[in-house]
One Martini backbone bead per residue (centre of mass of N, CA, C, O) as a GRO file, in nm:
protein
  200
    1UNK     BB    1   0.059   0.064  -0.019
    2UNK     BB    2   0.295   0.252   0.009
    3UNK     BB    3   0.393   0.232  -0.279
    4UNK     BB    4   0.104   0.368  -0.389
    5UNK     BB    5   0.126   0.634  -0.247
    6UNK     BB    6   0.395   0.749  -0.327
    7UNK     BB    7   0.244   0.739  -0.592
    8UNK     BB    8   0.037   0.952  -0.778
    9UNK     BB    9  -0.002   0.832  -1.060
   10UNK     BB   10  -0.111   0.548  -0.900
   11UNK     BB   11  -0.322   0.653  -0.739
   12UNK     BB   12  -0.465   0.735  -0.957
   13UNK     BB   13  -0.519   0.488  -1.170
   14UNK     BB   14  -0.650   0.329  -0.955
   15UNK     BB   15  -0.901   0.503  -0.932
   16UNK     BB   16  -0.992   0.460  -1.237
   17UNK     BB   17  -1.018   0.194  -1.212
   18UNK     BB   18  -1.240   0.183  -0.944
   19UNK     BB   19  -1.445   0.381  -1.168
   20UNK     BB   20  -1.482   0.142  -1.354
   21UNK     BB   21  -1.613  -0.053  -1.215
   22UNK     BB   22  -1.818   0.103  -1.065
   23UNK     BB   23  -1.946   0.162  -1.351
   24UNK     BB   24  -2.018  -0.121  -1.494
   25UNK     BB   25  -2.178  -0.239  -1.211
   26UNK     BB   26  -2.404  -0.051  -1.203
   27UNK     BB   27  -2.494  -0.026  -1.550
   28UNK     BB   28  -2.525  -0.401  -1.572
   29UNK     BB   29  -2.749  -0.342  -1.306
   30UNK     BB   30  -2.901  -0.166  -1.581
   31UNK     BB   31  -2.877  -0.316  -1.878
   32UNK     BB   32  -2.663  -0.146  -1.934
   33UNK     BB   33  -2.470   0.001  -2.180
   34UNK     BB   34  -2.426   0.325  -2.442
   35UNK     BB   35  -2.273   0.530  -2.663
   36UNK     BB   36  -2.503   0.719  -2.595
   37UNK     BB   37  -2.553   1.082  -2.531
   38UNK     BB   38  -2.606   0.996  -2.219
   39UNK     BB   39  -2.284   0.918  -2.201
   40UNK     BB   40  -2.171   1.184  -2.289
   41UNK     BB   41  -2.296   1.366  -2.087
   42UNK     BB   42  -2.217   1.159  -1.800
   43UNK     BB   43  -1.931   1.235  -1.851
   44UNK     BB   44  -1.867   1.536  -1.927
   45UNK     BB   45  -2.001   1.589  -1.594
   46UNK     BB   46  -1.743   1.427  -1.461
   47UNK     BB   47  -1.516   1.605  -1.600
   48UNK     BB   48  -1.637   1.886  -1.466
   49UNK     BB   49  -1.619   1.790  -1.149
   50UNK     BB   50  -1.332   1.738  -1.170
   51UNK     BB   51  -1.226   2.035  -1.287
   52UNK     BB   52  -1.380   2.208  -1.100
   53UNK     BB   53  -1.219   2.135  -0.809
   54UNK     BB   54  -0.955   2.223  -0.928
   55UNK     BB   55  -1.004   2.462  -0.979
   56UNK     BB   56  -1.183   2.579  -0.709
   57UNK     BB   57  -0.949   2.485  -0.503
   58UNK     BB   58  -0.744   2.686  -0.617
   59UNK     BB   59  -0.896   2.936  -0.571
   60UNK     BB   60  -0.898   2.916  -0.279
   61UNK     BB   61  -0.601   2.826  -0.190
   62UNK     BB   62  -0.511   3.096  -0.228
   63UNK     BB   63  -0.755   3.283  -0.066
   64UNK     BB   64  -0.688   3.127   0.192
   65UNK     BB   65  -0.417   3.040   0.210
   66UNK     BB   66  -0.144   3.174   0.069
   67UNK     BB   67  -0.178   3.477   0.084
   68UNK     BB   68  -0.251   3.471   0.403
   69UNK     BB   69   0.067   3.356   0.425
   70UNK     BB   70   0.295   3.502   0.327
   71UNK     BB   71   0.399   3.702   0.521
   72UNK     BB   72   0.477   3.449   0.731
   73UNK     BB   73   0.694   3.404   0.531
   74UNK     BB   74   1.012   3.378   0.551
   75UNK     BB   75   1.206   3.494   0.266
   76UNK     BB   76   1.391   3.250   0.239
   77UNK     BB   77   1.095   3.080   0.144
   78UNK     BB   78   0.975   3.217  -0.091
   79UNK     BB   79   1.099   3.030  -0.350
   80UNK     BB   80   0.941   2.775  -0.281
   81UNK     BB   81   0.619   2.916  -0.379
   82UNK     BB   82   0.721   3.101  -0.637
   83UNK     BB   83   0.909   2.802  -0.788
   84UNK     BB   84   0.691   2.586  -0.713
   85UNK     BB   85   0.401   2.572  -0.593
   86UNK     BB   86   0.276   2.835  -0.798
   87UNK     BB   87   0.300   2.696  -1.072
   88UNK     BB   88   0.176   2.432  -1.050
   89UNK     BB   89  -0.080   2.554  -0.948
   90UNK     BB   90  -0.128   2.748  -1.210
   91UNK     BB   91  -0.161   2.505  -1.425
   92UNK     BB   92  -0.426   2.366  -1.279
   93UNK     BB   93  -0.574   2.617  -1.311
   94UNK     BB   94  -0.594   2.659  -1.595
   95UNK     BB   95  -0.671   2.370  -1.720
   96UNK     BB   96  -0.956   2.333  -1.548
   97UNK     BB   97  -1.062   2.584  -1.651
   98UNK     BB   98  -1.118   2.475  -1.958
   99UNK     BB   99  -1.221   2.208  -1.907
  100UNK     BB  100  -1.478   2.278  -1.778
  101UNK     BB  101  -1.574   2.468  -1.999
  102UNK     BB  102  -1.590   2.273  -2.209
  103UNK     BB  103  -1.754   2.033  -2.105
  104UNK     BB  104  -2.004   2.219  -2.033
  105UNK     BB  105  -2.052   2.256  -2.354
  106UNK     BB  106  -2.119   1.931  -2.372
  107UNK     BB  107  -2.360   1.926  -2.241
  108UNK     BB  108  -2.538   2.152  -2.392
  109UNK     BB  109  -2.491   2.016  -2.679
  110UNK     BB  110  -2.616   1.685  -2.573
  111UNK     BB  111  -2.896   1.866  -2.449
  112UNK     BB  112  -2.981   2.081  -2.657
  113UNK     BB  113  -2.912   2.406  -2.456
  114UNK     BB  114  -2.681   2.606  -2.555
  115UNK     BB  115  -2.844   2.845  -2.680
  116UNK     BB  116  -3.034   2.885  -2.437
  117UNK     BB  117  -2.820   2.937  -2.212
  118UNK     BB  118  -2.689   3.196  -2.360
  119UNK     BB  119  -2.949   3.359  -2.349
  120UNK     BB  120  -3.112   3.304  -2.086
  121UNK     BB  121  -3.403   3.181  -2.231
  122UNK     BB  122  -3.484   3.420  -2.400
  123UNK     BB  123  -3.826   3.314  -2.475
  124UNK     BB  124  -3.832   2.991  -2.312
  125UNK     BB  125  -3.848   3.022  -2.060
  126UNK     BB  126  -3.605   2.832  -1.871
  127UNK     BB  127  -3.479   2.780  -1.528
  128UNK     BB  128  -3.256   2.586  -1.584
  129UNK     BB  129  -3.122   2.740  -1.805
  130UNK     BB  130  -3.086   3.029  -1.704
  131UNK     BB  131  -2.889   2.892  -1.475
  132UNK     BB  132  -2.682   2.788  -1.647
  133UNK     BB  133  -2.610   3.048  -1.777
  134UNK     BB  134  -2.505   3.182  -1.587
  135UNK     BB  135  -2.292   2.975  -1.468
  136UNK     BB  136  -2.155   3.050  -1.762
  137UNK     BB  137  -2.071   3.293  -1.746
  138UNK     BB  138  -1.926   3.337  -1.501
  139UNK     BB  139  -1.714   3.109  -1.614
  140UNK     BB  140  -1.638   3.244  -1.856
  141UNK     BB  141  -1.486   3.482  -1.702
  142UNK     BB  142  -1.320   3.359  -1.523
  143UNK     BB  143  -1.137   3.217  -1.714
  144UNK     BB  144  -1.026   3.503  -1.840
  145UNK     BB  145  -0.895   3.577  -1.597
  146UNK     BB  146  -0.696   3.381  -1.558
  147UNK     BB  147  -0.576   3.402  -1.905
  148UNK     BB  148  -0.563   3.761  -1.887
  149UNK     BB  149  -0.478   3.841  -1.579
  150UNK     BB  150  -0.343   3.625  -1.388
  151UNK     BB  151  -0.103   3.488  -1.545
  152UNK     BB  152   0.007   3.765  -1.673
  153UNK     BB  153   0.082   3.869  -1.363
  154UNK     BB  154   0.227   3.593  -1.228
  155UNK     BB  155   0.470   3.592  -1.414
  156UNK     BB  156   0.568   3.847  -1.300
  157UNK     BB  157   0.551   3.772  -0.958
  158UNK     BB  158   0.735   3.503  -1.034
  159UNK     BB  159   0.953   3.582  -1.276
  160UNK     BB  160   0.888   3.455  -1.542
  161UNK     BB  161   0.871   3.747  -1.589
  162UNK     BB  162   1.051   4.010  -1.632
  163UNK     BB  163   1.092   4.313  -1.430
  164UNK     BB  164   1.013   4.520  -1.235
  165UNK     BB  165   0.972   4.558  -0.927
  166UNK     BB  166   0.700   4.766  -0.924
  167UNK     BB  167   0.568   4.614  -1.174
  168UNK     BB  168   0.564   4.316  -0.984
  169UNK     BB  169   0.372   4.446  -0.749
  170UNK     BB  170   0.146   4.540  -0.957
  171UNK     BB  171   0.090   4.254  -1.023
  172UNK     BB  172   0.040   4.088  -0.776
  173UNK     BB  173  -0.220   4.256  -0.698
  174UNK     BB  174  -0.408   4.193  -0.962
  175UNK     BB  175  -0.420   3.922  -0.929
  176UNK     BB  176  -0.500   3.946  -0.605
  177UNK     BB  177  -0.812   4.074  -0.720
  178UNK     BB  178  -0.895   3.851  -0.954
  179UNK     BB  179  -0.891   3.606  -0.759
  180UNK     BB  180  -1.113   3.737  -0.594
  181UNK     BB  181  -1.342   3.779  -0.805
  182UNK     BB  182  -1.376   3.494  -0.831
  183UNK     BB  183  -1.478   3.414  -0.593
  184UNK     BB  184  -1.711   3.583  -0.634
  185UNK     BB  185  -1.848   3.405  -0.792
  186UNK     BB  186  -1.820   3.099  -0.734
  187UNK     BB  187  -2.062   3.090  -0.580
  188UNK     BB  188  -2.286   3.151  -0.760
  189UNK     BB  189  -2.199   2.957  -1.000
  190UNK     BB  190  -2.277   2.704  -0.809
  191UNK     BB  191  -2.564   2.783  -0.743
  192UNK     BB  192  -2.681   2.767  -1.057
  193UNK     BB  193  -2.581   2.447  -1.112
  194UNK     BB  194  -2.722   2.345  -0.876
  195UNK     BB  195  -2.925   2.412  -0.906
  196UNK     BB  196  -3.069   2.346  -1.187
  197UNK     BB  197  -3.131   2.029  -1.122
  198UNK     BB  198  -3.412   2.153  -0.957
  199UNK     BB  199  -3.512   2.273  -1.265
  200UNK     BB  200  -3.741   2.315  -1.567
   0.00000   0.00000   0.00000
């Protein structure tokens, strides 16, 4: 057990042998299953689930743990959360943020409201589409915030790009100001996607 858990790459690989199990088991228990849009939509949802957790777990990461600790971590230590655990950490956050949204899009198109979720349902009047609607530009904005605020000021911030002291400190400022306004959307974002569930 010590050798499996010692390597994450074998960790996860089992996890998804016994993903793979219980999908069959559950499935083949209930007249087997085909490849059809039916199955690829709860991929898709399945895959954006666990994307989804990946993306907004580390924007948390940042804005409970990372930030509010930089401070009391003395200077010493400080180039092994910027050269190392930080850029590691923005790599699974804007990729997360990415697969979350294609995912999204493939749900929405594989159960036919994706035109209907774009316009906030405005017109077919449909509360399920329009609460999906809203959790999608949420993300749609929150992810353009990753990849063209968040991403290429933390690359200043952390040196990964040369610039000015002055200059990468006011990258910094601005990284965790858009860093929080993603926050601030998340929790909305999430409470549209799980409502819309229980919406018709």
């Amino acid at each position: 057990m010590g050798n499996l858990l010692s390597s994450l790459s074998r960790t996860i690989n089992v996890s998804l042998a016994i993903a793979v199990l219980l999908f069959l088991g559950l499935f083949y228990q209930n007249d087997g299953f085909s490849f059809d849009v039916l199955f690829w939509s709860w991929f898709a949802q399945f895959v954006q689930v666990i994307t989804g957790i990946m993306w907004i777990g580390l924007l948390w990461y940042f804005n409970f743990v990372q930030i509010p600790n930089m401070a009391r971590i003395p200077d010493e230590q400080k180039p092994a959360i910027n050269k190392v655990i930080a850029p590691a950490a923005l790599f699974y956050f804007r990729w997360g943020a990415v697969l979350a949204i294609l995912s999204g899009f493939a749900i929405m198109a594989l159960n036919g409201y994706l035109y209907d979720a774009m316009t906030l349902s405005i017109g077919s009047g449909i509360p399920k589409h329009t609460a999906i609607g809203i959790g999608m530009w949420l993300g749609l904005l929150m992810a353009f915030n990753v990849w063209f605020i968040i991403w290429p000021n933390q690359k200043r911030a952390l040196g990964i790009v040369e610039c000015d002291p002055e200059y990468k400190a006011r990258s910094a400022r601005k990284a965790m100001l858009f860093l929080r306004v993603n926050t601030l959307f998340s929790i909305p974002m999430l409470l549209t996607l799980v409502a819309a569930q229980n919406l018709y």
